[in-house]
N, C-alpha and C positions, 0 to 999 in steps of 0.2 A: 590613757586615751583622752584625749581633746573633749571636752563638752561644750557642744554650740551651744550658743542663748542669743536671746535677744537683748539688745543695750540701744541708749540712745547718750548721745554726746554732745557735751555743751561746753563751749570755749571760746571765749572773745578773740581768741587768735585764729583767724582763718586758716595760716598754712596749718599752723599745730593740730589744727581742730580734722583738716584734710589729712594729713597724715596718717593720725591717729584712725581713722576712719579706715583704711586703705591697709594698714597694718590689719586691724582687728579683723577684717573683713579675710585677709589673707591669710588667719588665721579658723577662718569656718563661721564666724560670729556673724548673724543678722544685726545689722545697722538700721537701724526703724526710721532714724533719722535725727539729725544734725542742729544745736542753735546758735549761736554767737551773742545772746544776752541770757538773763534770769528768766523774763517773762516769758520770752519761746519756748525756753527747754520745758517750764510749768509746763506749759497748754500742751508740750510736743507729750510727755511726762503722764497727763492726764487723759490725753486720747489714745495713746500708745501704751500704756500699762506696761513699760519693759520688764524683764525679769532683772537687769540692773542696769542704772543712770552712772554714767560717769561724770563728774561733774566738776569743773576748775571751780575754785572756792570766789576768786574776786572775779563778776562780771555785774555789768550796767545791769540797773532795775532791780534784779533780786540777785542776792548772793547763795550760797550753795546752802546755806545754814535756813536761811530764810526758804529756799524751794523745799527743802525737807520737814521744818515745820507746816508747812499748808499741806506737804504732800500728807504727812501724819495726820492730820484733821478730815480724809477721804480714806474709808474703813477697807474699799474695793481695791488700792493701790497697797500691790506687796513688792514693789518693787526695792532694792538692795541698791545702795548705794556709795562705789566708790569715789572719794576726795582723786584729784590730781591738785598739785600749785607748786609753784617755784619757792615756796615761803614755807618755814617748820616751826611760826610764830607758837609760843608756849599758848598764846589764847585758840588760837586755831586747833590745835590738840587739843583741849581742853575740852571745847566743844563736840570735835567729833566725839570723845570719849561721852556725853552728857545725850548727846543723840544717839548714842550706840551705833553708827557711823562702822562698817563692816570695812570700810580699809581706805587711806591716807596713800596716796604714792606722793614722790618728788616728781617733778616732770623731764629730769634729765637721767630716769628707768628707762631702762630698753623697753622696745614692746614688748619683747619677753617675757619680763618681770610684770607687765599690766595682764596681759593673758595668764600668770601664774597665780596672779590676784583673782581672775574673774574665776581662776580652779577651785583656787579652795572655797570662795564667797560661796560658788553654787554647793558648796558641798557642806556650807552650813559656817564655816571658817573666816575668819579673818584674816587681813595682809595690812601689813604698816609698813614704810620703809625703816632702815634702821635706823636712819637718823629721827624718825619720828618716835620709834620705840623706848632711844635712849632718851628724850624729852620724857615720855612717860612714864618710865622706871624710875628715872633720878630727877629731875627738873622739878616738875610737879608732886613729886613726892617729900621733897626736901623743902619746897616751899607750904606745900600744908601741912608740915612738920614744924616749921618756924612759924605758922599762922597760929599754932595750936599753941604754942607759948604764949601769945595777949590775950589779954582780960578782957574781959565783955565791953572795958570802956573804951580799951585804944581798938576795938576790933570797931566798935562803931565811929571813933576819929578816923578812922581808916578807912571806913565804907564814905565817910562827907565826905575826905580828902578826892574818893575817887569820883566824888559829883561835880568836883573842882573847885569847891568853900575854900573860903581863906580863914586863914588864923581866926581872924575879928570875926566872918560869918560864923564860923563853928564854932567859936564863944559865946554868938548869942543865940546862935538854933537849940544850944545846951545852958545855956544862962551857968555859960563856967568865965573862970578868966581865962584871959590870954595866954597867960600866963602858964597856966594849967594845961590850956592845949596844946602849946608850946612842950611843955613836959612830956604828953603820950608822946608828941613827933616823937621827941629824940629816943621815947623808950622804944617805941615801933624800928624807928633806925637802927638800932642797938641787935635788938632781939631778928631783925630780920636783915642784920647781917651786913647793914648798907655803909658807903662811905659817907660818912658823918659831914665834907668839906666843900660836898657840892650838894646840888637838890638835885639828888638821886631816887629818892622818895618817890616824888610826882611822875620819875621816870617809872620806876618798879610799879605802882597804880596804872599806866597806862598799859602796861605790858599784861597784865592782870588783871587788870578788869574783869574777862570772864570769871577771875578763881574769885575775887571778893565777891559775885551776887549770891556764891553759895554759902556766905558767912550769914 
């Protein structure tokens, strides 16, 4: 059996946002109503109290990560929160994982698959797509596997590398030599796997960002 609820939906893409709206609704679901930035869906979010926000992760003003932080700082909002985005970035998982984020779609799921998601959500359940699943099984698990290989000292090279220090800054924020910090890079490259021949490094810190603040 179908369980209505109420949702509100927040998409910087107008058709998608309409679509998506017209599906759910033809599905039984109360639509509270609609925003195309961060700061709308907030105020739509906090006078609407839905029983769950569906929310595209990248839009103007606040992004999805952000409306759910402020929404957690208002004790009266129990609202449930499914991810849509066209993007399965390891950081974006990472996050939803850290918010406890009740479910992640792709946005090229049928409506069927999002109505499958608002099933189980209401029923206490989570929904991921697969491809977001296999990020979280193997991706991230294999990367805090190899984080857990460095030493207290390259884990901290590691953490300046991702504030964007150079060699020289991070020699003298640590009063080490160059030399020496030169040494964790290549041990951090080594242990986590990377191709030594290009700077691959500053790639894998952007990508990760979120996984180092938890170092």
């Amino acid at each position: 059996m179908n369980v209505k609820t109420s949702v509100i939906l927040a998409d910087d893409h107008p058709v998608l946002l309409n679509g998506l709206k017209t599906a759910l609704e033809e599905f039984g679901h109360t639509v509270l109503g609609t925003a195309l930035n961060g700061t709308d869906a907030f105020t739509l979010l906090v006078e609407k109290n839905p029983m769950i926000a569906i929310l595209d992760i990248e839009m103007p003003f606040l992004n999805a990560f952000e409306i759910i932080n402020k929404a957690g700082q208002i004790p009266q909002l129990q609202t449930k929160f499914l991810l849509l985005s066209y993007h399965a970035e390891k950081s974006y998982v990472l996050m939803a994982q850290q918010f406890n984020i009740s479910g992640y779609l792709l946005k090229d799921e049928k409506a069927e698959v999002i109505n499958q998601a608002i099933q189980l959500i209401l029923k206490g359940g989570t929904y991921f797509s697969p491809k977001i699943t296999a990020i979280k099984e193997h991706d991230l698990k294999m990367d805090l596997k190899k984080i857990s290989y460095l030493t207290p000292s390259e884990r901290t090279i590691l953490r300046l590398i991702s504030q964007r220090l150079s060699s020289r800054e991070i020699s003298e924020r640590l009063t080490i030599s160059i030399r020496t910090v030169q040494k964790h890079r290549a041990n951090i490259i080594e242990k986590l796997e990377l191709n030594s021949q290009i700077d691959t490094l500053s790639v894998w810190v952007e990508e990760n960002k979120a996984l180092l603040e938890q170092l």
